[in-house]
N, C-alpha and C positions, 0 to 999 in steps of 0.2 A: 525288136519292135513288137514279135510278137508275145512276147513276154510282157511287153508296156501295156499291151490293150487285154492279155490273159488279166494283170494285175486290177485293172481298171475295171473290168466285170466282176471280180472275186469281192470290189467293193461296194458295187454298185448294183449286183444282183437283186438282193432282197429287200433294197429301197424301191426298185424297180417295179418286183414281184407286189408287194405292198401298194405300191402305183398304178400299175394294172390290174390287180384284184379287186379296187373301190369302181375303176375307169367301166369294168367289163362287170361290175354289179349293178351301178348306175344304168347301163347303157340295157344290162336285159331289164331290168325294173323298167324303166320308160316307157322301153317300147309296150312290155308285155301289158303295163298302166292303159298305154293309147290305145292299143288293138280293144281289151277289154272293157273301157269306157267307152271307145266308137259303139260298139256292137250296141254296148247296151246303150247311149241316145238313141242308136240306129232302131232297136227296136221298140222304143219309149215315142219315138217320133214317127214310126213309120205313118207312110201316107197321110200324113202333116203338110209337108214337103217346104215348111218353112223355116228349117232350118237353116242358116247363114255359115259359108266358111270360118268369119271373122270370131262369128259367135261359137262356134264349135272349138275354133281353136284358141280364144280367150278363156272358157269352160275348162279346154284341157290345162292349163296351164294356171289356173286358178287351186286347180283338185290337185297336183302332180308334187309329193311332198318328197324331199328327197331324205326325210330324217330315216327312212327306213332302210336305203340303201346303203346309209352312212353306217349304221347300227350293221347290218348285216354282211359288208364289207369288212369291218372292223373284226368280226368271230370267223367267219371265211380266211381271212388272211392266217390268222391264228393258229385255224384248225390248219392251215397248209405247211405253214412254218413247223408246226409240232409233229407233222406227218414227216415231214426232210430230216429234221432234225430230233428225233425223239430219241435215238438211238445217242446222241452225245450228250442230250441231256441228262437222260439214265448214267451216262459213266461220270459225266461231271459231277452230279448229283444236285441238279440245279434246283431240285425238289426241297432241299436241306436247308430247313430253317435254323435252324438250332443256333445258340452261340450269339445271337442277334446284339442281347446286352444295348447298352443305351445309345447305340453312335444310330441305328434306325429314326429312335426317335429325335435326334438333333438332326437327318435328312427331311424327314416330315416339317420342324419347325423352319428349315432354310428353304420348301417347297413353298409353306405358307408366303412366309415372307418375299418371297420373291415376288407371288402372284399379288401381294395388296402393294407392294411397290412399283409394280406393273402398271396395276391400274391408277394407283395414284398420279403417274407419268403420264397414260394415256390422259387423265382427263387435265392436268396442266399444259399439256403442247395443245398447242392448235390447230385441231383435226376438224376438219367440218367432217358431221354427221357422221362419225365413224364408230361400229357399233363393231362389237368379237363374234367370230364365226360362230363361237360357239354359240351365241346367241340366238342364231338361226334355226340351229339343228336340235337344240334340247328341246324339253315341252311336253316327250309325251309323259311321262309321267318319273316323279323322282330318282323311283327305284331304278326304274330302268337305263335313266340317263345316269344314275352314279353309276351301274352299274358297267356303263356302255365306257361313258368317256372320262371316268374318273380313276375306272380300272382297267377294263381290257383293254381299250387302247394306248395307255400309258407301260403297261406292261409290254407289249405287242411293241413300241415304239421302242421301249428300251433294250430290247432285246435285239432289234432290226441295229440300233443306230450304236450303241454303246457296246453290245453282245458279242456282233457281228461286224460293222464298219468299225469301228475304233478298236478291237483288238486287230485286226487288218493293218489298219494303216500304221499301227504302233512297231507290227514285221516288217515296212517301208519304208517307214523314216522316222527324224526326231517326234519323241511322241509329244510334246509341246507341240508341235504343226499335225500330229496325226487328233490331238483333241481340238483343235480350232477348225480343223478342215472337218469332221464329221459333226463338227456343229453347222457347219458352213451348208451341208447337205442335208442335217435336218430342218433347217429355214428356208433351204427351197422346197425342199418337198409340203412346203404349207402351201405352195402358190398365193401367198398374200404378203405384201410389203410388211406392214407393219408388222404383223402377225408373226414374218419370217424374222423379223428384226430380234424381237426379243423374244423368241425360239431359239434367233441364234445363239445370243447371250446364256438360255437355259442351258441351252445344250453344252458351254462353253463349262460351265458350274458340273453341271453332270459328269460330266467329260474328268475333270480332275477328280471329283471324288470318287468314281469310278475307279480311274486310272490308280488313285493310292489305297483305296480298299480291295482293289478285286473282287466284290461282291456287286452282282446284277444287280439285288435286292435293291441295296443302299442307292445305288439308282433310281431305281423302280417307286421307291418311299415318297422324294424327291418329284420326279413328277408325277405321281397319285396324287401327292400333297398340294404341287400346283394345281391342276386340274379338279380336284375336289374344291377347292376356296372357291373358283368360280361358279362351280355347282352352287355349293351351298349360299355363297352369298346373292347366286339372283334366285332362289329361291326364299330365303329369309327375307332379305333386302328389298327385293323389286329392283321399282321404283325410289324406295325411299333416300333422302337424302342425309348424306352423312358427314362426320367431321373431318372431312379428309386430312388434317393435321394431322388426328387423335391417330389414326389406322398408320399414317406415315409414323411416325414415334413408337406405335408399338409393331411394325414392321420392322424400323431397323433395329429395335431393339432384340426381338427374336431372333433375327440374322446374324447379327454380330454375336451373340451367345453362344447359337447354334455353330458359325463356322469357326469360332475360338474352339468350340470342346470339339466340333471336329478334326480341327488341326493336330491339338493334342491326342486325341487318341489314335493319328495319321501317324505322328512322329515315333507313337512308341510301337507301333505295329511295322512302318517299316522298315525294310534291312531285314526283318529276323522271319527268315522265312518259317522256322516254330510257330511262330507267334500267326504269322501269316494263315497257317491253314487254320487256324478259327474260323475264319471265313468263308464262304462258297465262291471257291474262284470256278474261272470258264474260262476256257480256251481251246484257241482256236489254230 
């Protein structure tokens, strides 16, 4: 038994640690938000004495932006994860680019793809007013948000959930159920239905191309790729309305390219463990 719940932490540690590092970024930003805006109405208003609870506390929660603790949860977690583990990084050589050759770029165009088929779904079902998290949190400005959630935390994610839980679960069990189950944990940890839904599904896609390249990277490409499309298209885009056919057509067409060449270049790399370390594996 105590070996079932040893197991059960080994995979759920640094989803955890990831969980609590936004939870316990959030919670000091807030407060330290409140203290420091009370003082200063307090001393904006002094001897006024018409300030209203209802009104102070509407004020605060008007001003209280959380893109910031989002942003700097996201690098926090990062720098934690690199401080634990920096020493296996260095021997895996997780740093090694090299060798990359064309199968990156057919991850990128199956990240594309996925995220305009995403959205073409969401806006076919029948969701009242249902708008992407990410929506909420971007804004301040381009650089910063590609920079936030189009990189580090896509890297940071892949590294936690495919790096870490999915070579885990694969010393566990059949690894068909060790990639559906670390998708299965990275949809919850969105804490949003929808959101978690086709998370799960990414995850599910990540998960096998992971599992037959052994390369983080090729991961990492994959959801950069998704999370970038969204970037860049509510920045481009807006508001504006578009051909959702046109995007559906050239989404699955990207896909279906992209995972044919990566199939083929799956099939001839594995079995031959030679051929294999072309790539940056990691293990765990």
């Amino acid at each position: 038994m105590k070996k079932v719940f040893l197991n059960i932490w080994n995979v759920l540690c640094y989803p955890l640690l990831y969980i609590g590092v936004q939870v316990v970024v959030s919670v000091v930003y807030a407060f330290s938000f409140v203290i420091s805006l009370a003082i200063q109405i307090g001393i904006e208003n002094a001897g006024r004495g018409d300030l209203r609870e209802q009104d102070f506390l509407g004020f605060i929660f008007s001003r209280l932006d959380f893109k910031i603790p989002v942003i700097i949860s996201v690098f926090a977690a990062f720098l934690i994860m690199f401080l634990i583990l920096r020493k296996q990084w260095k021997a895996d050589r997780l740093w090694n680019f090299k060798n990359f050759g064309p199968v990156v770029l057919f991850c990128f165009g199956v990240g594309f793809a996925m995220n305009i088929l995403t959205n073409c779904a969401l806006t076919l079902l029948p969701l009242q007013d249902y708008s992407s998290p990410i929506d909420d949190i971007v804004g301040v400005n381009f650089v910063f948000d590609f920079c936030t959630f189009a990189l580090a935390a896509p890297v940071l994610e892949e590294i936690i959930f495919r790096g870490v839980v999915q070579k885990r679960l694969v010393k566990m069990m059949n690894w068909h159920a060790a990639v559906i189950l670390q998708a299965f944990i990275f949809g919850v940890i969105h804490f949003n239905l929808i959101q978690g839904a086709y998370a799960f599904v990414l995850g599910i896609f990540i998960g096998y191309i992971y599992y037959f390249y052994d390369s983080i990277w090729f991961a990492c490409a994959i959801h950069i790729s998704f999370n970038a499309t969204s970037i860049l298209l509510l920045y481009i885009l807006g508001d504006a309305e578009v051909n959702l056919f046109y995007f559906m057509f050239v989404a699955i067409g990207f896909l279906a390219v992209s995972m044919a060449s990566l199939v083929v270049f799956a099939r001839n790399i594995k079995g031959s463990p030679k051929a294999n370390r072309r790539y940056n594996r990691w293990y765990y």
